[in-house]
N, C-alpha and C positions, 0 to 999 in steps of 0.2 A: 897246210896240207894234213897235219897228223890230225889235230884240232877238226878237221871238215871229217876227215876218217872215223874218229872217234864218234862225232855224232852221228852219220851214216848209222854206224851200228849203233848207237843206243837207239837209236831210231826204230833198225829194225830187229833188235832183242822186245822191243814195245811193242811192235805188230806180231809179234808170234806169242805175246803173254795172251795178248788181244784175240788172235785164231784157236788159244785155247780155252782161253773165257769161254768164246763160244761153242765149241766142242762141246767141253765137260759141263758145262750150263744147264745143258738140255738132258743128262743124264739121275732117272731118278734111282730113289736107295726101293731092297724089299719093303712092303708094308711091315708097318709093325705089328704085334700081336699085344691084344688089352689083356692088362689082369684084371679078373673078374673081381675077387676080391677086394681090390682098390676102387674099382665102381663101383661098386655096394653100397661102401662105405660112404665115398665123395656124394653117392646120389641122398644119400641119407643123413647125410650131415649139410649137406650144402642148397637142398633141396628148399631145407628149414631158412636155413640163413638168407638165399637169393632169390628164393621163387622164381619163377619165370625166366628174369636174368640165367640162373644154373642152366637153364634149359638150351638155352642161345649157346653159354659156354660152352657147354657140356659136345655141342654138336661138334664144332670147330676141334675143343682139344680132343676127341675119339679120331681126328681125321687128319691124319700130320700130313696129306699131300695138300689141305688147305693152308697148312701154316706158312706165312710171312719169315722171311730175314730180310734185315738190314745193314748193308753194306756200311761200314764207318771208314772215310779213310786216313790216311798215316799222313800227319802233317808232317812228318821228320822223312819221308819219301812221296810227296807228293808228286804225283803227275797229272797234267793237263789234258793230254792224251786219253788218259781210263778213264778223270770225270768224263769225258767228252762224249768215251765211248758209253756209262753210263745212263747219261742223256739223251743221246743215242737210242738207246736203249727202252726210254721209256718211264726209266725210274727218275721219284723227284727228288730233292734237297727237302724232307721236312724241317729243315728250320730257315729255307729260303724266306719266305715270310713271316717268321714267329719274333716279337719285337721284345716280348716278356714271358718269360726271363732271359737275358741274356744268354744269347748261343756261343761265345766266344768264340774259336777255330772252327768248333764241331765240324766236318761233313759230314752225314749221313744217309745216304740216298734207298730209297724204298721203292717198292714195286705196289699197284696195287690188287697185284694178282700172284699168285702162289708159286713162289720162284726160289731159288735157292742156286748160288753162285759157288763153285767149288772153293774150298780154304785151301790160301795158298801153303807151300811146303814150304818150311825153312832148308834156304840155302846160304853158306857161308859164305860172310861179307858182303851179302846184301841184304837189306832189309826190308818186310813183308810192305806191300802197299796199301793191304784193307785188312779188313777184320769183319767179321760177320756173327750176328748178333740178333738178340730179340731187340726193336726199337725201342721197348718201354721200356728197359731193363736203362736207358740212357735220361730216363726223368730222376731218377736219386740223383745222378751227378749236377745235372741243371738245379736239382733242389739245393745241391751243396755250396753252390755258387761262390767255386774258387777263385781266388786273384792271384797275380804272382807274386811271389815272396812267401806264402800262405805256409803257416807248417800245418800237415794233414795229415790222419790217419783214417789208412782203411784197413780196419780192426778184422774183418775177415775176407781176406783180399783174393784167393783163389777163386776162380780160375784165373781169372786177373782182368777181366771184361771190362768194368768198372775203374780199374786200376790206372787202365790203358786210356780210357775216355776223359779221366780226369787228366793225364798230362797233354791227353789233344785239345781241351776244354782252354787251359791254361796253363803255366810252368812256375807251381810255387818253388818256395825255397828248397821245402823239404817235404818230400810224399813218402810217409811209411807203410810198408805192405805187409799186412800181418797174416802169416797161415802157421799154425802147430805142427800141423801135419806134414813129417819129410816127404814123403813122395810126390802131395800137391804142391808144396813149396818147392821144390825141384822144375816142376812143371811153370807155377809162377815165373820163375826166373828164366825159362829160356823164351816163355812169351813174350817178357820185357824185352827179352835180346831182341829178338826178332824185329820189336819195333821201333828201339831206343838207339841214337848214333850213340858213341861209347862217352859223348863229351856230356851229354844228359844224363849219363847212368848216376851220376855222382847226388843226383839230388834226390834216387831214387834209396831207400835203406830197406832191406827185408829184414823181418821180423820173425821170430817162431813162440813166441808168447804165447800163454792162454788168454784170450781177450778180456776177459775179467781180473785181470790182474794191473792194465793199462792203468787205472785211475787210481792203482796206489805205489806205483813203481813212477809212475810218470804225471803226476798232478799240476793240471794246468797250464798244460805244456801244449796244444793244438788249438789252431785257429778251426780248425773243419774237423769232424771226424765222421764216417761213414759208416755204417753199421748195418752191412748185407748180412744178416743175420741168418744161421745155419737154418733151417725149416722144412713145412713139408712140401716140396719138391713134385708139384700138382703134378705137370708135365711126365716129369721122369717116371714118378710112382706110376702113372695109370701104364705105362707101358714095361714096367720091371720084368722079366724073366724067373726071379728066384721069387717063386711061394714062400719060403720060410721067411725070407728077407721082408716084404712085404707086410706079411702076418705081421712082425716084430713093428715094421714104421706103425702101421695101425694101432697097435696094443701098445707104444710108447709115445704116440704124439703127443699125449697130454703135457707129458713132460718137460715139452719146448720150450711153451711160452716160460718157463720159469728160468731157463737159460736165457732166452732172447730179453727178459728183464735185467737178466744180472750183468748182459754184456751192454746194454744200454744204460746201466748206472757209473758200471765202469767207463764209458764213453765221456758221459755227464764229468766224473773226476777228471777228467785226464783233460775237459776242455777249459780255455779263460772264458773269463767272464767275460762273455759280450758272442763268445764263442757259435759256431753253428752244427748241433747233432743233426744227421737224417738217417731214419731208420728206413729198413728194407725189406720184402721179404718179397720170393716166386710162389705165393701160395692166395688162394682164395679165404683161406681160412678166418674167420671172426674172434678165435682164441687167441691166435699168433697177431693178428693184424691190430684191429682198434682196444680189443681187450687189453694189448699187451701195454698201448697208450695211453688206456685208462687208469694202468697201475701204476706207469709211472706219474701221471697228474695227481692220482691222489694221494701219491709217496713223499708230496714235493718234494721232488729230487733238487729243487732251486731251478728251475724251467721252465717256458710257457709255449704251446703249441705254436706255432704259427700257421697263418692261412696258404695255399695254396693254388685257391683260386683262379688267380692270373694263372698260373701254370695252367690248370684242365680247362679253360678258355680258350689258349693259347693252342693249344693241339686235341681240342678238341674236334675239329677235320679228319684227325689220324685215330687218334683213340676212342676207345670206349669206354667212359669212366661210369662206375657203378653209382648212382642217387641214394643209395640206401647206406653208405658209410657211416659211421658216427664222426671218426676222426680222421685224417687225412685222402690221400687219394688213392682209388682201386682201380688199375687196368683187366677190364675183363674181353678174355677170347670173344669177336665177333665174326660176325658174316663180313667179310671183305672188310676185316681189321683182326687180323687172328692174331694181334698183340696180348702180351702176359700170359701167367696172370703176372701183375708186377703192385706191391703196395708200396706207396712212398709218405714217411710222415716228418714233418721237420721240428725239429726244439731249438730256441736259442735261451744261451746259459744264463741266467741274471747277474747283472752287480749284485755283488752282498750291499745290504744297508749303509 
C-alpha cells in the first residue's frame, strides 16, 4: 500500500514538472540590445577570415529569438516520462543515429526550430533532470572520448557545462574541475550538486589552480585533458551592455591566443604519453582557433593533430562546419542550425623515443 502510494505521487510530482514545462516553455526573455562597437569589429575582422560564411553567421547570432538549445539529460535522475514527453514534443536524440564517435550515455535532445526550455531551480534533495546547453558546445567532450577509470582534467572547467557532459558521457576514475576564480568556482560546485547523487561526488575534485601551472605541479598525471580555453566570447560580446567593458575585450584580444598557448602546453605536461588534449574555444576567431594550433605544431610540444573527420560526418545533419579551417573543426551559427560558434581541435601526446 505505502509502495502503491509512494508511486502515485511520484507519478504525479512528474505531471506537474510536465504542466510546467509547458507553461514556462512558451515564455520569451526582452530582445537584447547589440553593441555596435563589437559589430564593427567582428564585421571587420571576420568578414576577412569567413567571407560569405560571416554573412550567414552574422545573421543568426544578431538574432537570439532564432538561437537553438539543447536539452541534455541527467543519467543520475533520469526519467522516462520527460524523454517521452520530449519526443512528444518534437525534439530529436542527436546521437540516436550517430555510430562515430562513440555517444556513450549522452541524451541530448534538440529542436529544429527556435525553442528554449526553462532551467530548472535547484531544489534540496533532489536533483536537477536536464541541463540546457549549446549542442555544439557537446563535440569537445565526444572529441575527448572518455572511458571509465579515466583520470581527466578539465583545466578550465566553469560554468561547468562540459564538466557535467563528461560524467553523463562516462564515470572515469577521477574528473578534475579546474576554475581560479572563487566566485565561478563557487557556482561550479553547486552545479555539480545539483546533478551529482553524493556517492559520485567522490570521483569528482575541484581545483583553483592557474591552468598553466598543471604541467609542472602535476606531470603526466591525465589520461584526457580538456582545455575550454578562456576566449572571445562571440555570443556574449555582441550583446554586452558595458561600452567601456567591450572597448577593453576589443583592445586586449590580441592577448589571448598567447594565454590559450601557454594553457595548452601546460595541458600537453600534465598528460601521459599516449594521452588525449582537446582544445576548445566559443569564438569564430582565426587567432585563437587554428592559429593557436599552429603554434603549438610548430613548437613540437611532443604532439600530433589528429583528424576529426568522422566527427563532422557524423553530425553533419545538425551542424554547420566551416570548409575554410586549416586545423580542426569550426561550428558556425546557421539558418535552422544556430549552433556555436564552437571550435574543437584534438592532440594525442607521443611516446618519447
Amino acid at each position: 500500500m505505502t509502495m502503491t502510494l509512494s508511486l502515485r505521487i511520484k507519478t504525479l510530482c512528474g505531471s506537474c514538472h510536465l504542466m510546467q514545462l509547458r507553461k514556462k516553455s512558451s515564455v520569451l526573455k526582452p530582445q537584447k540590445q547589440i553593441c555596435k562597437s563589437v559589430l564593427e569589429h567582428f564585421d571587420e575582422v571576420y568578414s576577412k577570415e569567413l567571407g560569405e560564411s560571416w554573412t550567414r553567421a552574422r545573421e543568426v547570432m544578431l538574432s537570439p529569438s532564432s538561437w537553438q538549445y539543447a536539452v541534455m539529460l541527467n543519467r543520475f535522475s533520469f526519467s522516462e516520462g520527460l524523454e517521452a514527453y520530449f519526443q512528444n514534443q518534437g525534439l530529436s536524440d542527436i546521437f540516436h543515429d550517430v555510430q562515430v564517435p562513440s555517444s556513450g550515455w549522452l541524451k541530448c535532445y534538440v529542436s529544429r526550430i527556435a525553442h528554449r526550455y526553462p532551467a530548472q531551480r535547484h531544489q534540496q534533495g533532489r536533483l536537477k533532470d536536464y541541463y540546457l546547453l549549446n549542442a555544439a558546445s557537446l563535440l569537445p567532450v565526444l572529441a575527448l572520448e572518455v572511458e571509465g577509470g579515466n583520470h581527466v582534467l578539465d583545466m578550465c572547467a566553469a560554468p561547468g557545462g562540459k564538466s557535467l557532459a563528461i560524467l553523463q558521457y562516462a564515470m572515469p576514475g577521477n574528473l578534475v574541475c579546474n576554475e581560479p576564480d572563487c566566485l565561478r568556482r563557487k557556482r561550479l560546485k553547486e552545479m555539480l550538486e545539483s546533478f551529482l547523487p553524493e556517492l559520485c561526488r567522490s570521483a569528482v575534485t575541484l581545483s583553483n589552480l592557474d591552468g598553466r601551472e598543471f604541467g609542472q605541479l602535476h606531470p603526466e598525471v591525465y589520461d584526457k585533458v580538456l582545455v575550454d580555453a578562456p576566449c572571445s566570447n562571440d555570443r556574449s560580446w555582441l550583446f554586452t551592455s558595458d561600452i567601456p567593458q567591450a572597448r577593453h575585450w576589443i583592445a586586449s584580444r590580441k592577448e589571448l591566443p598567447v594565454l590559450q598557448v601557454e594553457l595548452i602546453r601546460s595541458g600537453i605536461a600534465a598528460l601521459r604519453p599516449g594521452g588525449i588534449l582537446v582544445y576548445s574555444t566559443c569564438t569564430l576567431s582565426q587567432s585563437e582557433n587554428s592559429n593557436v594550433v599552429d603554434q603549438i605544431l610548430q613548437s613540437d610540444c611532443g604532439v600530433e593533430l589528429q583528424n576529426l573527420d568522422k566527427m563532422a560526418h557524423a553530425f553533419s545533419d545538425i551542424f554547420t562546419f566551416s570548409a575554410n579551417t586549416q586545423y580542426g573543426l569550426l561550428v558556425l551559427p546557421d539558418r535552422e542550425r544556430a549552433w556555436g560558434p564552437m571550435y574543437v581541435a584534438r592532440f594525442k601526446k607521443r611516446y618519447p623515443p
